[in-house]
N, CA and C of each residue as an Amber inpcrd file, in Angstrom:
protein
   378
   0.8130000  -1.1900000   0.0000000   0.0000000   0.0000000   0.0000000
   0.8610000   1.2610000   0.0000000   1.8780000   1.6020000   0.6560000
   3.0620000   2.1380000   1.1430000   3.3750000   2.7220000  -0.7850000
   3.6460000   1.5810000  -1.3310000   4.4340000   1.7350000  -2.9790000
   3.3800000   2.0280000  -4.0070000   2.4380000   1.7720000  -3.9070000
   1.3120000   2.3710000  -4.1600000   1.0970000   4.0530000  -3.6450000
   1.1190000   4.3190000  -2.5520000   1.0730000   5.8660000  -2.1750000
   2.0860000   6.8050000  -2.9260000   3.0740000   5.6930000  -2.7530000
   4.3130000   6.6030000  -2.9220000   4.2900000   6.7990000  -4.6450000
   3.6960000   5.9700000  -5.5020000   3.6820000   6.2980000  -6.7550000
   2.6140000   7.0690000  -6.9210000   1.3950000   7.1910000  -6.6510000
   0.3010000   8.4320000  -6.9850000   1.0280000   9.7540000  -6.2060000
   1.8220000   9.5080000  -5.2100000   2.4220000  11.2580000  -5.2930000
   3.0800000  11.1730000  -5.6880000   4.2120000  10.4360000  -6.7680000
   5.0340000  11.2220000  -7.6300000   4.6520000  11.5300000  -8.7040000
   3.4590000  10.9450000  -9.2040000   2.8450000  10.9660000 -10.5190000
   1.8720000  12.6230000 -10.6500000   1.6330000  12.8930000  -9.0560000
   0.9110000  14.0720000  -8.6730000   1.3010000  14.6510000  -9.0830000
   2.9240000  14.9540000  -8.1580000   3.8660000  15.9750000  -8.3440000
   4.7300000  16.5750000  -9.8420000   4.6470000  14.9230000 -10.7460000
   5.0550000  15.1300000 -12.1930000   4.3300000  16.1180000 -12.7670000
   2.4300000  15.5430000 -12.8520000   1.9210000  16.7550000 -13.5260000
   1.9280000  17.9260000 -12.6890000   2.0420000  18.5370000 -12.0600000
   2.4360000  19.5210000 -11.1120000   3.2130000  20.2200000 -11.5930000
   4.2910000  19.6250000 -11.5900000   5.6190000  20.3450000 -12.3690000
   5.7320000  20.5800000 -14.2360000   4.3800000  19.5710000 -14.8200000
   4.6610000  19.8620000 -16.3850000   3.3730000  21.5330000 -16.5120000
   2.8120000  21.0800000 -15.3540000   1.5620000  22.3570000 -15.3560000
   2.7630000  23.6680000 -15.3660000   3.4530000  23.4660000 -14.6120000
   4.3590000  24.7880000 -14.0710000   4.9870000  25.0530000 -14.7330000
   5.8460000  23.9530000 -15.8500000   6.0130000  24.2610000 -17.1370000
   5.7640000  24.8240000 -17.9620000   4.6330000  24.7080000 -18.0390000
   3.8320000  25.1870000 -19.2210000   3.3910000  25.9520000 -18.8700000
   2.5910000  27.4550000 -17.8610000   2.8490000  27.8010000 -17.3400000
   3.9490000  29.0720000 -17.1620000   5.0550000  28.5170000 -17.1180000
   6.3570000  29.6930000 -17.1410000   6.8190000  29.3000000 -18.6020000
   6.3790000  29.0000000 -19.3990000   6.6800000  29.3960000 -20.2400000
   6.0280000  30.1760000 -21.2160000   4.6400000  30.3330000 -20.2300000
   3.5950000  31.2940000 -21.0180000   3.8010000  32.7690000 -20.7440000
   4.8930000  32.6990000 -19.3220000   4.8960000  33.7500000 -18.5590000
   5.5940000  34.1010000 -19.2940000   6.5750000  33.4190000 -19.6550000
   7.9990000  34.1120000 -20.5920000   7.4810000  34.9830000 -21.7920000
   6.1890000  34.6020000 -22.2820000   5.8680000  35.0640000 -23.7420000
   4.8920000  36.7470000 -23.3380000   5.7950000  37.6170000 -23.8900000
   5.1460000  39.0680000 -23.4870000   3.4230000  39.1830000 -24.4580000
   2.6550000  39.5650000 -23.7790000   1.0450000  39.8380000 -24.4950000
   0.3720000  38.3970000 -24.8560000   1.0720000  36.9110000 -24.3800000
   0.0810000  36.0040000 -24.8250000  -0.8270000  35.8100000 -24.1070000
  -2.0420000  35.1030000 -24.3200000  -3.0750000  34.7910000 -23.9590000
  -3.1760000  33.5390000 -23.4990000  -4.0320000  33.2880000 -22.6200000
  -4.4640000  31.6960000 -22.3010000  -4.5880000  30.7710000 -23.5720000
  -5.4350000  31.1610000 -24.4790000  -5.1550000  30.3930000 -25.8140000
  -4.4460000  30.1080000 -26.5720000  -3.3120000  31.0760000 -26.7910000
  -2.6000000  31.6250000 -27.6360000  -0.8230000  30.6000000 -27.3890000
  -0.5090000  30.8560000 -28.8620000   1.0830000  29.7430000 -28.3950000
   1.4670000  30.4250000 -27.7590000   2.5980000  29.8560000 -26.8280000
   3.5870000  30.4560000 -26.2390000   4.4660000  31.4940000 -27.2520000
   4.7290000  31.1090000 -27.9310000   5.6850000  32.6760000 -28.9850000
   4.6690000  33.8250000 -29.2140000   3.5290000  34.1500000 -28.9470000
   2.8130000  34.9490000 -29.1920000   3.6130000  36.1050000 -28.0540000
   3.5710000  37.6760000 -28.9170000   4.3020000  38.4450000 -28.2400000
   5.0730000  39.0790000 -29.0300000   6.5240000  39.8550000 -28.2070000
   7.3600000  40.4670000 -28.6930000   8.7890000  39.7280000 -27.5920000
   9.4960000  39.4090000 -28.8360000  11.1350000  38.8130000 -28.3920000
  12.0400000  39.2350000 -29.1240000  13.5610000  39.5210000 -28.7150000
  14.5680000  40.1470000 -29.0800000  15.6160000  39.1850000 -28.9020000
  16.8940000  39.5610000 -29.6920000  17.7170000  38.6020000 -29.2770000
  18.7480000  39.0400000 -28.2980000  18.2880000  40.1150000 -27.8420000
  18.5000000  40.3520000 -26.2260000  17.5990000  41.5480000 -25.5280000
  17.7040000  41.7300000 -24.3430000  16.8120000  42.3230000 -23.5600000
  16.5810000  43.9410000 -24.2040000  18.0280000  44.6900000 -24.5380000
  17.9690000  45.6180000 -24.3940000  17.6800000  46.2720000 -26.0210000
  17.4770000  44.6060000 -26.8000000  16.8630000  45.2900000 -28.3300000
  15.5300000  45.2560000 -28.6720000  14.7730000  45.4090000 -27.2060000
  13.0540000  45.2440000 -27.4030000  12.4140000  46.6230000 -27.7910000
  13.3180000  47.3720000 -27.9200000  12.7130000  48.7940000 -28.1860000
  11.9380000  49.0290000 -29.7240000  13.6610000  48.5480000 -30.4080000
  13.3030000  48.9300000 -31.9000000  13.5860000  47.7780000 -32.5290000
  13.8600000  46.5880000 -31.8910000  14.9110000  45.4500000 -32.5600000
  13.4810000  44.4300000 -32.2290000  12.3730000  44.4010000 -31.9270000
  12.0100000  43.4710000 -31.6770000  11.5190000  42.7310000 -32.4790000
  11.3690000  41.5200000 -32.4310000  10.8520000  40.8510000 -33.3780000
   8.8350000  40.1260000 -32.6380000   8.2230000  40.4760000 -33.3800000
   6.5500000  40.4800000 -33.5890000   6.3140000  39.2600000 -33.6410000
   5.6200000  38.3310000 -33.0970000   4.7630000  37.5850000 -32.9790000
   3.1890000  37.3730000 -33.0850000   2.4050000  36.3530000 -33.9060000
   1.2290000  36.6990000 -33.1380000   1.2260000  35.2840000 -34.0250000
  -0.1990000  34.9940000 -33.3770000  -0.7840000  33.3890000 -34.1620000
  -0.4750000  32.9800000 -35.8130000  -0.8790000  34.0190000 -36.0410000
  -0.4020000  33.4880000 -37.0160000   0.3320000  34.1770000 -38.6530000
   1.4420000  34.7160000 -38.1260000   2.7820000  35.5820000 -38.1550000
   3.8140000  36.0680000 -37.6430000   4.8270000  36.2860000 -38.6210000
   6.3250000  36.7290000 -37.7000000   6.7350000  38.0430000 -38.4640000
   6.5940000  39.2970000 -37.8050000   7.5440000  40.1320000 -38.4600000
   9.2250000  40.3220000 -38.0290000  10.3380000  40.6820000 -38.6530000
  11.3640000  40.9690000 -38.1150000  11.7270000  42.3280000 -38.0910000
  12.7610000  42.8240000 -37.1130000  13.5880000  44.0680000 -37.3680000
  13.8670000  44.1450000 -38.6570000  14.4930000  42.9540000 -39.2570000
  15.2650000  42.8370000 -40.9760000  14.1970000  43.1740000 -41.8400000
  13.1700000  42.9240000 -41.5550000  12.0650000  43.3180000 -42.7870000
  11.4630000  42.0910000 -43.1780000  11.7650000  41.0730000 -42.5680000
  11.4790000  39.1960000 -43.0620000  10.2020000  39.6470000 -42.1930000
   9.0800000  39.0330000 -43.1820000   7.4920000  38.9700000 -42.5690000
   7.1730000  37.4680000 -42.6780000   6.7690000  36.9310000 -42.3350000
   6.0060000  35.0590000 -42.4350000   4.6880000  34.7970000 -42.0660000
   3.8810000  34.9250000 -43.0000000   2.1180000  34.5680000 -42.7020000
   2.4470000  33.1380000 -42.3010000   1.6000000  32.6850000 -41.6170000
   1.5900000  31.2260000 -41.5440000   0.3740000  30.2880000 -42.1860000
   0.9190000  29.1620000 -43.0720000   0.0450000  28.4740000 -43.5890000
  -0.7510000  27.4170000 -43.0780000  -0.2790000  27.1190000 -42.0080000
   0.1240000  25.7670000 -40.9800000   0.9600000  25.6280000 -40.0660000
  -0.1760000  25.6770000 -38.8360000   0.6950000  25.6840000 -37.4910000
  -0.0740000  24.2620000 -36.4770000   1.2240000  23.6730000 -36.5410000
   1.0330000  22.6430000 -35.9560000   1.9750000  22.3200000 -34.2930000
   1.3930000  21.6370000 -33.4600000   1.5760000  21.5650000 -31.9530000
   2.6190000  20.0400000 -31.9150000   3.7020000  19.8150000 -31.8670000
   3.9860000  18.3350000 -31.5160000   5.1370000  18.3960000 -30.5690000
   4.3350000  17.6980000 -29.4170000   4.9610000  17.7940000 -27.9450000
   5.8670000  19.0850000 -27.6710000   5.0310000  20.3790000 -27.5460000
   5.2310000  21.4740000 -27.1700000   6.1810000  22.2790000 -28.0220000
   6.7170000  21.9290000 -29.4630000   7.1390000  22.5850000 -30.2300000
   6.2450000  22.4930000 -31.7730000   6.5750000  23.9120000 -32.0820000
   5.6220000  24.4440000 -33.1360000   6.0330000  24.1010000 -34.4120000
   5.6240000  23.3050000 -35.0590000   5.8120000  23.5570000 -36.5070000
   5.1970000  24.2180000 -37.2010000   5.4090000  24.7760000 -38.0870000
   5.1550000  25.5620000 -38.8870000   5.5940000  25.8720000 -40.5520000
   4.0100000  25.6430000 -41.2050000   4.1640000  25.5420000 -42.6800000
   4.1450000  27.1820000 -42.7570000   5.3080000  28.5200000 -43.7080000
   4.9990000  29.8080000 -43.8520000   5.3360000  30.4080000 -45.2800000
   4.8110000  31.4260000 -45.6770000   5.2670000  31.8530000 -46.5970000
   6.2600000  33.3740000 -46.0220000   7.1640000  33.0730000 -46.3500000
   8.1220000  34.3100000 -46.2070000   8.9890000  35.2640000 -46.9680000
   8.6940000  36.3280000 -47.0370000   9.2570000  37.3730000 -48.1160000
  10.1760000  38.3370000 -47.1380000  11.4820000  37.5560000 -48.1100000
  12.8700000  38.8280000 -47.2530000  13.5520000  38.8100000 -48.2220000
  13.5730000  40.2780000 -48.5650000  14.5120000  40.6810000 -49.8120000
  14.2780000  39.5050000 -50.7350000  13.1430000  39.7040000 -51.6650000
  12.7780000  38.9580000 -52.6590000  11.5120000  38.4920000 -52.6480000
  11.1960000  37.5160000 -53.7620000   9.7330000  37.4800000 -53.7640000
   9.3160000  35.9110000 -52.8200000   8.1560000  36.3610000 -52.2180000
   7.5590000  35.0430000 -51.2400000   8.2430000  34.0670000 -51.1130000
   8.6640000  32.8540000 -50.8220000   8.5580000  31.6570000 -50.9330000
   8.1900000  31.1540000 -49.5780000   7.9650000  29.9650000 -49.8480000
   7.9460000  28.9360000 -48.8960000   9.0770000  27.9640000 -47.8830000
   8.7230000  27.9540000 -46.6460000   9.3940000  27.4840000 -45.4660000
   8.7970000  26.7210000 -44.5770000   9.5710000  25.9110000 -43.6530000
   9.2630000  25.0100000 -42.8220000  10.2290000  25.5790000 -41.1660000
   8.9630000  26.2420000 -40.7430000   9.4550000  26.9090000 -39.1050000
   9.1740000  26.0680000 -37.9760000  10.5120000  26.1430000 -37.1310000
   9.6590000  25.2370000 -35.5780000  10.5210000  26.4480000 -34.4720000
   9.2830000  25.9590000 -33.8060000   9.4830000  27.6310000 -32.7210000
   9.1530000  26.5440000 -31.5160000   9.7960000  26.9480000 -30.5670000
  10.3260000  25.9690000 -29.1430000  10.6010000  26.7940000 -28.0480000
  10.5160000  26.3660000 -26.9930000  10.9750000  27.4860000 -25.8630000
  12.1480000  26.5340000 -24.8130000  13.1580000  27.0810000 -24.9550000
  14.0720000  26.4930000 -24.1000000  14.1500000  26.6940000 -22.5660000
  13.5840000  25.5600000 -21.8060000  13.1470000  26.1890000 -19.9860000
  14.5660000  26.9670000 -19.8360000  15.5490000  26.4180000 -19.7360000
  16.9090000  26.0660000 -19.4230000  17.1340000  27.8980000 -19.2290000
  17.2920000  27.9640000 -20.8690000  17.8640000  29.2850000 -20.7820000
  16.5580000  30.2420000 -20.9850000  15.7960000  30.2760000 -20.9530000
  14.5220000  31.1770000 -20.5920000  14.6470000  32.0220000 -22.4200000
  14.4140000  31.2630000 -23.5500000  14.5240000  31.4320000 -24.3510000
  13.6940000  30.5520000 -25.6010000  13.1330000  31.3170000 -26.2600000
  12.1420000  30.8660000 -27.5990000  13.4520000  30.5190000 -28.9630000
  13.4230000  29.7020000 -29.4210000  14.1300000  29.0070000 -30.3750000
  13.7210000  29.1940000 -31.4370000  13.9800000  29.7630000 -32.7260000
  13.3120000  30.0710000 -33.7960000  14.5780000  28.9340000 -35.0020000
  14.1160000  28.0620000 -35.4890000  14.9190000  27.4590000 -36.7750000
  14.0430000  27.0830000 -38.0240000  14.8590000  27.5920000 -38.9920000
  14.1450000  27.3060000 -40.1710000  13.6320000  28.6830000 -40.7480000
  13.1080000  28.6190000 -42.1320000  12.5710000  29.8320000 -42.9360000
  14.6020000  30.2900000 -43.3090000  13.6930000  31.8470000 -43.7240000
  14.9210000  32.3360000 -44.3240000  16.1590000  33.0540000 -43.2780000
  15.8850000  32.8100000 -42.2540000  17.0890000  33.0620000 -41.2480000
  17.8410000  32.0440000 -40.5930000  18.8040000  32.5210000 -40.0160000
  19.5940000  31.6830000 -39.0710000  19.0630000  31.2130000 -37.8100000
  18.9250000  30.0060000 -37.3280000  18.3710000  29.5050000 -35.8260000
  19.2090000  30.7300000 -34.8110000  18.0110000  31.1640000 -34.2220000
  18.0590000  32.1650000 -33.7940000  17.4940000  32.3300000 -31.7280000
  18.3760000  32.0550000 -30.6420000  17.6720000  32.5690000 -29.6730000
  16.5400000  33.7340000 -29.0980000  15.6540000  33.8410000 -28.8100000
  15.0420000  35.4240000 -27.8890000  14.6420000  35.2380000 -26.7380000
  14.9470000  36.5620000 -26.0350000  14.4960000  36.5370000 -25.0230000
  12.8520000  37.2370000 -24.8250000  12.2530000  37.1880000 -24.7210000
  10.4420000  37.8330000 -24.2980000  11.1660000  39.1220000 -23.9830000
  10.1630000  40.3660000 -24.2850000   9.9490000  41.8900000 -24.0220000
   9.4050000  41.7610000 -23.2130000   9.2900000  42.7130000 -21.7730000
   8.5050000  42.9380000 -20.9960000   7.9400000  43.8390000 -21.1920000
């Protein structure tokens, strides 16, 4: 009975901690919503370029400082990272890309790889 107890509270405490997860990583995302992905917001690739450097988020788009915009065609959820089907126009005409947007607990940072930029860290605007 004892090993039995002792496994429904760790199993408690697991989802506990994926809630809190998920969670602070919503906290991390500046202007999102209860509904809304976690990248929803404004992130920089550091704190002090949220002024004019930031880079735009929202459901379903990315603008950059560089001028790179990405409608999204398809946004898909698999185990807490985003894929994403987009069309993106930077310096030149539209094409098509394959984006996954992730949030790293570790370093308190959204992961951007894929499309027409370089995998790229941010940190959330406050």
């Amino acid at each position: 009975m004892r090993i039995a107890t002792a496994i429904l509270a760790a199993l408690a405490l697991a989802g506990c901690k994926e809630t809190a997860n998920v969670n602070a990583s919503r906290a991390h995302s500046a202007h999102a919503t209860e509904d809304a992905p976690f990248f929803v917001g404004r992130w920089a690739a550091e704190e002090a370029m949220c002024g004019n450097a930031a880079w735009q988020f929202t459901e379903s788009s990315i603008s950059t400082p560089g001028h790179v915009v990405c409608k999204f065609n398809q946004v898909d959820n698999v185990g807490g990272v985003y894929q994403i089907d987009a069309t993106c126009t930077a310096e030149g005409p539209p094409a098509r890309y394959q984006l996954k947007i992730s949030y790293a607990q570790s370093a308190g940072a959204l992961l951007v790889e894929g499309g027409p930029f370089q995998p790229i860290g941010l940190v959330a605007c406050r």
